[in-house]
C-alpha positions as CSV (number, residue, x, y, z in Angstrom):
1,X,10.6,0.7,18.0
2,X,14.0,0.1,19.2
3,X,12.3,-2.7,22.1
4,X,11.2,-4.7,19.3
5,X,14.5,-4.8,17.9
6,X,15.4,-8.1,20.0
7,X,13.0,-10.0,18.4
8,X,14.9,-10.0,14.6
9,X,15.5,-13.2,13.7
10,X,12.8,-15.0,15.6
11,X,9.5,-15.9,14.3
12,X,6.4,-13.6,15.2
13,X,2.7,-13.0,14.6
14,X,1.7,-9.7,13.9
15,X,-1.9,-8.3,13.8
16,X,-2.7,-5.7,11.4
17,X,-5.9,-2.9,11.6
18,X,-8.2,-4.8,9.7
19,X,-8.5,-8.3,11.5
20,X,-5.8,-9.3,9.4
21,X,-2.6,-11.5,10.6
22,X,0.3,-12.6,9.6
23,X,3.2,-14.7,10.8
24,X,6.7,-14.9,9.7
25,X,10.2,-14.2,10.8
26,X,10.8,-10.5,11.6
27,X,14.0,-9.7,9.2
28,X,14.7,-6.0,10.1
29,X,12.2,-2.9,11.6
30,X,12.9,1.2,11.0
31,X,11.1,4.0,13.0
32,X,7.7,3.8,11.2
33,X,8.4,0.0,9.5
34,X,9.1,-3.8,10.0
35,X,9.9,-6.3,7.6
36,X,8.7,-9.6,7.9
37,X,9.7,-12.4,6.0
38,X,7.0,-15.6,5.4
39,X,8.8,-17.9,3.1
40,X,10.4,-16.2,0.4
41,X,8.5,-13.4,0.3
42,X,9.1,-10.3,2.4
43,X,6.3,-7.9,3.9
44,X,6.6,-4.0,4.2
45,X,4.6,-2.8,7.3
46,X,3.8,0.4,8.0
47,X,3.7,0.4,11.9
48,X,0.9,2.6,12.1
49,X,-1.4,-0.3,11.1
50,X,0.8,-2.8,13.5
51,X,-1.4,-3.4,16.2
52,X,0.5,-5.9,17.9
53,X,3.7,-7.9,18.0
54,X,3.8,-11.5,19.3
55,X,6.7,-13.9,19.8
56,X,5.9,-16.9,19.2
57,X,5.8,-18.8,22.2
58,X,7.1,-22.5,20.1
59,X,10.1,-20.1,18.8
60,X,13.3,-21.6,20.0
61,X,15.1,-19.4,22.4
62,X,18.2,-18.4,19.5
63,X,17.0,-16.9,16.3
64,X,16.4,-18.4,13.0
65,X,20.3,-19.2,11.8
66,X,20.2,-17.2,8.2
67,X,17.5,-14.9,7.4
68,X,17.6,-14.0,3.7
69,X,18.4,-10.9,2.3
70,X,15.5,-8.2,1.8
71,X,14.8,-7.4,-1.6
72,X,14.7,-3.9,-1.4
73,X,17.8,-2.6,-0.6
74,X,17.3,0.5,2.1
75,X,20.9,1.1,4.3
76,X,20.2,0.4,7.7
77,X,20.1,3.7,9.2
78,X,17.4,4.8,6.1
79,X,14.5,1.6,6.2
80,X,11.8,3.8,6.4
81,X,8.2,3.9,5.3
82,X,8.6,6.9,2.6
83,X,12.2,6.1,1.7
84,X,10.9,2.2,0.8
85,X,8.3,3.8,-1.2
86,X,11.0,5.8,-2.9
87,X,13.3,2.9,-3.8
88,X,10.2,0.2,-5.1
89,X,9.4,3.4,-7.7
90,X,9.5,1.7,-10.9
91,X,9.6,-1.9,-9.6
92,X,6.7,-4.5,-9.5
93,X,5.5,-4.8,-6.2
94,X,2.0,-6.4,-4.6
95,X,-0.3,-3.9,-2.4
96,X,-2.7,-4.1,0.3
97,X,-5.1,-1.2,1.4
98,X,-8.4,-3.1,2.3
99,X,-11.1,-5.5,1.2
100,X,-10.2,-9.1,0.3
101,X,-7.9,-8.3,-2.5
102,X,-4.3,-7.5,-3.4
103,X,-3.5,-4.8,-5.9
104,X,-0.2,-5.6,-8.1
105,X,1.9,-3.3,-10.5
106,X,4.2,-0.8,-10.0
107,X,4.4,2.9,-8.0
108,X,4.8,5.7,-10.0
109,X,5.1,8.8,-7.9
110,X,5.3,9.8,-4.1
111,X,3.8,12.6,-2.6
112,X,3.7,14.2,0.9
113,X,0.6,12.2,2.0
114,X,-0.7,9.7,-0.9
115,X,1.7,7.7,-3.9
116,X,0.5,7.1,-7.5
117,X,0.4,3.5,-8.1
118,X,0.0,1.9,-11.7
119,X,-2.0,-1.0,-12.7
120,X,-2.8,-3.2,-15.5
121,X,-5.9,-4.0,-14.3
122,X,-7.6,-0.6,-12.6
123,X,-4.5,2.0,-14.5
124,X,-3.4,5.1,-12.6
125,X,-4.4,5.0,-8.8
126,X,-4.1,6.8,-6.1
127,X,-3.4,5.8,-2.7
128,X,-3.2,7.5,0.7
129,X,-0.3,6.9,2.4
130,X,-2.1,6.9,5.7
131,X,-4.1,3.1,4.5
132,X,-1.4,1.1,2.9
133,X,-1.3,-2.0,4.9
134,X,1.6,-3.7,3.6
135,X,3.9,-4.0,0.4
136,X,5.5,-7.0,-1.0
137,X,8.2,-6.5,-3.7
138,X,8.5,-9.3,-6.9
139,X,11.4,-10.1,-8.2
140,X,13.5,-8.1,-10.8
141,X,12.0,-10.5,-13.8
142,X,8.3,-11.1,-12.6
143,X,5.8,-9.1,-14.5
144,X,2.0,-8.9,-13.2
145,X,0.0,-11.5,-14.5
146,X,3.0,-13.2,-16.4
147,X,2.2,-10.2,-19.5
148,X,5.4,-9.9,-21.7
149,X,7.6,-6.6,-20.5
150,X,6.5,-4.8,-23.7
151,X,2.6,-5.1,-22.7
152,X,3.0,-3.1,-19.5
153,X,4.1,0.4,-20.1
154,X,4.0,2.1,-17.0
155,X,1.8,4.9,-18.3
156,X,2.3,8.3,-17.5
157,X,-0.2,9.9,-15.1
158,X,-2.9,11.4,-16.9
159,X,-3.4,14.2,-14.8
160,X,-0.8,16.8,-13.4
161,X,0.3,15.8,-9.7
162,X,-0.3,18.1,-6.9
163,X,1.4,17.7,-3.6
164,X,-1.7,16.6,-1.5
165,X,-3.8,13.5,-1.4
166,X,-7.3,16.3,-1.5
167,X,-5.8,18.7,-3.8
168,X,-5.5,15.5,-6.3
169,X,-8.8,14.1,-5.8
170,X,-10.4,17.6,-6.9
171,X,-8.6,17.4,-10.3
172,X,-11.3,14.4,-10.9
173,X,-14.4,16.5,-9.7
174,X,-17.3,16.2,-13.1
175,X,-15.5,12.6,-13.8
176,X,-16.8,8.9,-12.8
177,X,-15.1,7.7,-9.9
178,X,-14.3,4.3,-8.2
179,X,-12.8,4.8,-4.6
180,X,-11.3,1.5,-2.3
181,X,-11.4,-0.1,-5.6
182,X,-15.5,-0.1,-4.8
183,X,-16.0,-2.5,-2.4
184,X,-18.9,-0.7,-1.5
185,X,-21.4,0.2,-4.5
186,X,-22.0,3.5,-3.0
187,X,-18.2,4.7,-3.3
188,X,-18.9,4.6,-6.9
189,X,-20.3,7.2,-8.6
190,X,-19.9,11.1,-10.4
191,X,-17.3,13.3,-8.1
192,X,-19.5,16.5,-8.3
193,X,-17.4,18.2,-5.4
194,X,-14.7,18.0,-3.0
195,X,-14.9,20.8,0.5
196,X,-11.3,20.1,2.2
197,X,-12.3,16.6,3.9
198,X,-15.7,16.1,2.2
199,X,-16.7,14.1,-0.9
200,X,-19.6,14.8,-2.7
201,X,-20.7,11.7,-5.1
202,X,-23.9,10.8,-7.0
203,X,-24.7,7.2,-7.6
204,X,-26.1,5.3,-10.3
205,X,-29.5,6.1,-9.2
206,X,-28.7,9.7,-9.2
207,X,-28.6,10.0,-5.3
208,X,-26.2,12.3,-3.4
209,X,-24.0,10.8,-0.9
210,X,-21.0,12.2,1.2
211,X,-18.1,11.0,2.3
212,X,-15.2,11.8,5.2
213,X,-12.0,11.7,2.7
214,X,-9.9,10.7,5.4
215,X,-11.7,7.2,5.4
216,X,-11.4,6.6,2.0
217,X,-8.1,4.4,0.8
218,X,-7.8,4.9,-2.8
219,X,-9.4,6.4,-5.9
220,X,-9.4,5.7,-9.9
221,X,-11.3,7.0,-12.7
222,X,-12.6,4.3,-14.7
C-alpha cells in the first residue's frame, strides 16, 4: 500500500469489484483502506474490493492545494478497515454491499468477520465484513431520511451476538429471511438450516434451494 501513498492529494479513478467506479481525490490510505474524497463527501474503501488505482492522466503534476479534513477521525498510524468500523459505531453513515442501492443508518456492533448495522428502513442487519464495498460517513446532525432524532432509536439487536458471521446466521434458522437485501427472489425465503458454509432456504413456492454462505452479503429477518 505504501506505493500508492504518492498519489494523496492528486485526483484518481478507482475501480471497485462489481463494475463500479469512482473518481475523486485520494485524501489518505491504511494497510487494508483508502479514503477518497468526491466533493464533500468522503469514501471508506476496503482495498480488498479495490481493483485498480488510476491517476488521472489531466491531474496537474502537484497535488490538489488543501484537501479537507476526513470526517472520521482515525490517527494516522491506526486508519484501518476494522478500526474505522469501530469509530463510525453509533454514527449515521451510508453503505454499499451490492445491487443498485445504498443502505443508510448507523452500525451497531463489530465482530471478527461480519458488523451489525441498524436501519430505519430493513432494522437490524447483518453484514459480512468480507462484501462491504465502501462507507460514507454523514455529518454529526444529519439523520436518515431527514426523521426527527427522537424517531430513530437505534434499537437494540434482537438476538444475542455470536462472534462469527455463520454462527449468527443459525440463530435465524425456522424464521423468514431476506439475504443481499433480496435482489434475487430466490434469496428470500424460510432459513430451515445452516451446515458450516451451506444455506438451506425454502421459497414462496415451497421449493428447496442452497446457497454458498460465503457469497451471500447481508441478511435480515423481516
Amino acid at each position: 500500500m505504501n506505493s500508492l501513498r504518492k498519489y494523496v492529494g492528486f485526483s484518481v479513478l478507482l475501480e471497485i469489484s462489481g463494475g463500479k467506479t469512482i473518481t475523486g481525490v485520494l485524501s489518505d490510505l491504511g494497510p487494508d483502506l483508502l479514503i477518497l474524497a468526491v466533493g464533500e463527501r468522503f469514501y471508506y474503501i476496503p482495498f480488498l474490493h479495490v481493483k485498480s488505482v488510476e491517476k488521472l492522466s489531466n491531474a496537474v503534476a502537484s497535488p490538489v492545494q488543501e484537501i479537507p479534513s476526513a470526517p472520521v477521525e482515525v490517527e494516522a498510524d491506526l486508519i484501518s478497515y476494522r478500526n474505522l468500523l469501530l469509530h463510525v459505531r453509533g454514527q449515521f453513515v451510508e453503505l454499499y454491499v451490492s445491487g443498485h442501492e445504498s443502505i443508510h443508518g448507523y452500525l451497531t456492533s463489530v465482530m471478527n468477520n461480519y458488523f451489525v448495522f441498524y436501519s430505519p428502513v430493513y432494522k437490524t442487519l447483518y453484514i459480512s465484513l468480507e462484501h462491504l464495498k465502501w462507507l460514507i460517513p454523514y455529518p454529526a446532525q444529519d439523520t436518515p431520511y431527514a426523521l426527527n432524532q427522537s424517531l430513530l432509536p437505534v434499537n437494540p439487536n434482537p438476538l444475542p451476538l455470536s462472534r462469527n458471521f455463520d454462527e449468527q446466521v443459525k440463530k435465524l434458522v425456522g424464521k423468514l429471511v431476506v439475504f443481499d437485501l433480496g435482489d434475487h427472489e430466490e434469496k428470500i425465503g424460510l432459513l430451515t438450516a445452516v451446515d458450516k458454509n451451506v444455506i438451506e432456504m425454502i421459497n414462496a413456492n415451497g421449493e428447496v434451494r442452497y446457497w454458498n454462505l460465503r457469497h451471500l452479503k447481508s441478511i435480515y429477518s423481516p
